[in-house]
Each structure stands twice: as structure tokens, then as C-alpha cells.
Steps between C-alpha positions, in 0.01 A plus 500: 500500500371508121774595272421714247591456129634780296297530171717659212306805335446489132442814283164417284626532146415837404787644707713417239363825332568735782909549388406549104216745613720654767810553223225652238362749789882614592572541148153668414543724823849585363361645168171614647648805799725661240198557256263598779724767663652636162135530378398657876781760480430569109308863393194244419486398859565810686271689235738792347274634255176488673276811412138447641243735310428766778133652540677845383738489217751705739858582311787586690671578198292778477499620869852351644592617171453744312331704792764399732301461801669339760439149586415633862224724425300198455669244688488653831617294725791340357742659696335431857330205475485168394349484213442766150197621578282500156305828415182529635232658280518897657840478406455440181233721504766839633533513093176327323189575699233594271349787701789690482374797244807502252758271752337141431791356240297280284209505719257365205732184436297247517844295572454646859173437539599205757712781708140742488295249592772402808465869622123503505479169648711546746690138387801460428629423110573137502902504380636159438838460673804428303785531711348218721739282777398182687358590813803292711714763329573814720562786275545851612509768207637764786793295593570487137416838349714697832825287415544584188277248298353664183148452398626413163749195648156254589239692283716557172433808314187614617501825309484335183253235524125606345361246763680383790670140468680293691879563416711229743406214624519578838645112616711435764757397327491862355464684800777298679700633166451854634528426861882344469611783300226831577818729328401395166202694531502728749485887399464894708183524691381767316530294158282253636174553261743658251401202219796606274769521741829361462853480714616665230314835538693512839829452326562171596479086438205358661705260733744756595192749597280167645770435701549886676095502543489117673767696788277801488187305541646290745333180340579161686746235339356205330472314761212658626389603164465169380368333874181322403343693785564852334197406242341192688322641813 
């Protein structure tokens, strides 16, 4: 039988490289995850500020406001669905339609001309969305809104802004914030598109109040409220 002989292997000589470039990649890695996740949690990131230029200049200051309307007259279907449904145009149109003899408020603005031309057209106004969450989130404004969440906790002070910007960042790491301790924020049901409400009008500290209305609501522990699951459907 042949015998076989045992050749040694030999590394060509540019695998002396591989530890120096492997040390520099650890190190460079090292440096290179803090800055990328502090700069993907920062307000630049995650957009706080963001104020797209609307096809009508509409100002909740004015209407939220100093009119006081509630933010359900418009948003319709933020207590039993999903989503915050945005205005369509008849809506709008209860207060401005032009061919209302005396009723049309500002009916010859030509600011509105977008929400005229929507009604005759039958389209709809083409809103840019602010408020705007990756699709593999799973939000539900009900869930929220009937527990006690206030519309100014995600959405800031809504009856103050001219045009509507985006307040928080709306992160994960700030929604698991809220999740592991809801008391901090929770308030009465009724209070719940009350923009300048505070524990204190009931008498009490928020955490001492958050904490009666997480029993009353009967909202889960963290556990669940924190389960990747709860958001990641």
C-alpha cells in the first residue's frame, strides 16, 4: 500500500495582516455602535421638530385652541379604531363651505382654496402625515386614548401649535419608557383631550393618581407591556 506523506500547510504571507486588521475592526466596531445608536435615538434621528408645509395652512392653535373644539370632532375614530382618522374635506366643510349664504367662515380665503377645490372634485386634500410609525409597529390610538393616555402625552400641546409638529420622538426606547411605568402619565377618562390637564386639578401627585387609574384601568404589568409581541405583530 502507498503511504501517504503529510504536507505541512503554510499561510501565504499576507495572513500576517489578518490579526492587525482584525484588532483595528474590534477597536473601530467598539467606537463605531455607541455613535450610531446615540445618533439613532437622538431628536435628529427620530425627527422631533419635523413640520412639513401642509396644502392648507391649518392651526390648531386657533381651533383646538382658542375655539376649543374637541380633538374628536375631527378625529373620529380615535376612540374605536386603530388609527386617528384625519378630516375629510365635508368635515371641514360643516363650518367653511362657501355656499352657505352668511355660514361659510372665510369662504373667500384663498388659503382654502385647496379644501374648495377637494369638495368640488370630489378628492381628497392631500395632508402630509406627521405622526408617522414604521409599518412593523402595531399602534392602536383606542387602546391608548380608553386607558387613560392623553392626546397631549405623544402629540405635545396640540392646542398651541399654529401648524402641527412633531412633539416626541415616538422611539422605542421612549415608548418602552411609558410602557414600564404607564402611572406617570395616565389621567381620568374624561380629561383625555383636556390639553391643559394636570394631576393637580384632581388634587393630587401624578404618581399617586397614575397609580389609582393603572388598578382602575386594569392595565397589565410590564411584563406584558414591554413583550416584544405587544407592538411587533
Amino acid at each position: 500500500m502507498a503511504e501517504h506523506k503529510r504536507s505541512d500547510f503554510v499561510f501565504p504571507p499576507w495572513a500576517n495582516y489578518l490579526l492587525p486588521l482584525l484588532i483595528v475592526a474590534v477597536l473601530g466596531g467598539a467606537l463605531y455602535a455607541p455613535i450610531i445608536v446615540g445618533y439613532g435615538f437622538s431628536p435628529k434621528a427620530t425627527t422631533v421638530g419635523y413640520q412639513p408645509k401642509q396644502p392648507v395652512p391649518y392651526s390648531h392653535a386657533m381651533h383646538a385652541g382658542q375655539l376649543g373644539i374637541d380633538c374628536r370632532f375631527c378625529h373620529t375614530t380615535v376612540e374605536n379604531n386603530t388609527y386617528a382618522a384625519i378630516p375629510n374635506t365635508q368635515i371641514c366643510m360643516s363650518c367653511h363651505s362657501p355656499q352657505e349664504a352668511g355660514n361659510g367662515i372665510r369662504k373667500n380665503s384663498e388659503k382654502l382654496q385647496p379644501l374648495f377645490d377637494s369638495y368640488e372634485s370630489g378628492l381628497p386634500v392631500e395632508w402630509i402625515k406627521v405622526h408617522d410609525l414604521p409599518d412593523y409597529v402595531y399602534f392602536n390610538h383606542s387602546a391608548h386614548v380608553n386607558k387613560g393616555i392623553g392626546c397631549a402625552s405623544c402629540h405635545g400641546r396640540i392646542d398651541k401649535m399654529e401648524e402641527v409638529y412633531l412633539d416626541q420622538p415616538l422611539s422605542m426606547s421612549w415608548c418602552l419608557d411609558c410602557h414600564r411605568a404607564p402611572q406617570k402619565h395616565l389621567r381620568p377618562a374624561e380629561q383625555i383631550t383636556n390639553m391643559s390637564w394636570t394631576a393637580a386639578d384632581e388634587g393630587k401627585d401624578q404618581l399617586t393618581l397614575g397609580a389609582e387609574l393603572k388598578d382602575f384601568y386594569n392595565i397589565h404589568d410590564s411584563t406584558y407591556m414591554t413583550s416584544c409581541s405587544t407592538c411587533h405583530r
